[in-house]
C-alpha positions as semicolon CSV with decimal commas, in nm:
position;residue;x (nm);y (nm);z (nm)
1;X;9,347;11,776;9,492
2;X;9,591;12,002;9,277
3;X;9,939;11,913;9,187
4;X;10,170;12,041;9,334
5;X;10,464;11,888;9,046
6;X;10,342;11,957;8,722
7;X;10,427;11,822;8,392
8;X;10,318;11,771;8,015
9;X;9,988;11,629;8,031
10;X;9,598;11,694;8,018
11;X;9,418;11,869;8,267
12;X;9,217;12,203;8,421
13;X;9,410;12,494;8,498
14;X;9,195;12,651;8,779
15;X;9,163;13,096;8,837
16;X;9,443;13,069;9,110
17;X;9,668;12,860;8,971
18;X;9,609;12,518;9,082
19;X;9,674;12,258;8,830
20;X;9,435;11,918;8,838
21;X;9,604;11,679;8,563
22;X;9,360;11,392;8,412
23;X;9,374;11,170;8,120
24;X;9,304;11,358;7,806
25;X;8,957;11,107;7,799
26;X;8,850;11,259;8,140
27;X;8,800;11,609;8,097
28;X;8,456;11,616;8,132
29;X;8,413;11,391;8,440
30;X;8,747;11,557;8,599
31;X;8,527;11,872;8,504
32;X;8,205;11,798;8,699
33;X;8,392;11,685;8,980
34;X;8,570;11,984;8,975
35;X;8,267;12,239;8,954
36;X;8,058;12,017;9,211
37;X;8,333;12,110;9,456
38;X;8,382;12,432;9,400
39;X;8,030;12,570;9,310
40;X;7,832;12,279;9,448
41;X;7,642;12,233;9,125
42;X;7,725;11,903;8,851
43;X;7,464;12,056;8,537
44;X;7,645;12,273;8,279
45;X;7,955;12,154;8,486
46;X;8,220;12,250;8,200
47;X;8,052;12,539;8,095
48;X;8,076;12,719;8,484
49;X;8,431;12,645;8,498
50;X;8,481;12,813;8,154
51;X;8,263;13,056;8,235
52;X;8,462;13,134;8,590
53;X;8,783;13,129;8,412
54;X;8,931;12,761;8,447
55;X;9,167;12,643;8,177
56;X;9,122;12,324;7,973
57;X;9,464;12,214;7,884
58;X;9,480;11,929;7,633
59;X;9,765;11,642;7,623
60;X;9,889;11,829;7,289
61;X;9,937;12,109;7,483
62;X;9,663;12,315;7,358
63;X;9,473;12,501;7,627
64;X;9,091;12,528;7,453
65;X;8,757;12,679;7,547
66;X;8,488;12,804;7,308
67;X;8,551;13,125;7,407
68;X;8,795;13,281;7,140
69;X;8,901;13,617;7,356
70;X;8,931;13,368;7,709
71;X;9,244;13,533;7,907
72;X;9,448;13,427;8,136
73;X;9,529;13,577;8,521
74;X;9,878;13,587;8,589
75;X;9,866;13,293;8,836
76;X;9,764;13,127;8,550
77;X;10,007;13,234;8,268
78;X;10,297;13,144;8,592
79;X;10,146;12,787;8,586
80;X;10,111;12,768;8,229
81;X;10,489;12,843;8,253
82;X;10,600;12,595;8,475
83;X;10,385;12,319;8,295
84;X;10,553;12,427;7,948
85;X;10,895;12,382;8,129
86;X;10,865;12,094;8,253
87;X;10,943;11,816;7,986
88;X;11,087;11,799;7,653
89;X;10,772;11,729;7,393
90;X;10,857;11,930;7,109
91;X;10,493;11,923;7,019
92;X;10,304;11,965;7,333
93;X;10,575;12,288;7,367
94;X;10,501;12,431;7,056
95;X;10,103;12,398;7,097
96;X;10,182;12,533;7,523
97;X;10,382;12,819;7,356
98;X;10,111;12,973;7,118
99;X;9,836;12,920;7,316
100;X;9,992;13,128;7,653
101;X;10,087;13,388;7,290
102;X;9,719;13,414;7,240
103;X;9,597;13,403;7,622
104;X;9,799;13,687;7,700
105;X;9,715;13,869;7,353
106;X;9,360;13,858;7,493
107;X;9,442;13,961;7,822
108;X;9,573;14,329;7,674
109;X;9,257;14,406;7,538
């Protein structure tokens, strides 16, 4: 289930806006879980949620995927907003700040 309160931590960011926190170490499982439910399928797990536009958001704050021009939807860039707001880790800010800079760079093209 999403979160409904978010805050500074790990997790997937799905297309709509729903934000599923998990320990930086469970990506991956969190992952197949996550694509098993939604597209019914657990091989190449992480790579159809990149590929259908989740966001992997790392407990520095960094969101990462190994696409270099990945955008964001503006559910997503709202979220990504409301997670960034909603603590005080100068770090995790800083890395939440320039990667919503580069998500929405990508976005205008």
């Amino acid at each position: 289930m999403p979160k409904k309160e978010v805050s500074q931590t790990a997790g997937w960011l799905s297309p709509n806006g729903d934000f599923y926190p998990c320990e930086s170490s469970e990506h991956d499982l969190i992952g197949m879980r996550l694509c098993e439910t939604y597209y019914g399928i657990t091989e190449g797990g992480i790579e159809k949620l990149e590929k259908e536009n989740w966001l992997r958001i790392s407990i520095t704050g960094r969101v990462t995927t190994d696409d270099p021009h990945a955008c964001a939807n503006k559910k997503q860039i709202n979220k990504l907003a409301d997670i960034l707001c909603s603590g005080e880790n100068k770090k995790y800010i800083m890395h939440m700040k320039r990667s919503i800079e580069k998500l929405m760079d990508n976005s205008k093209d």
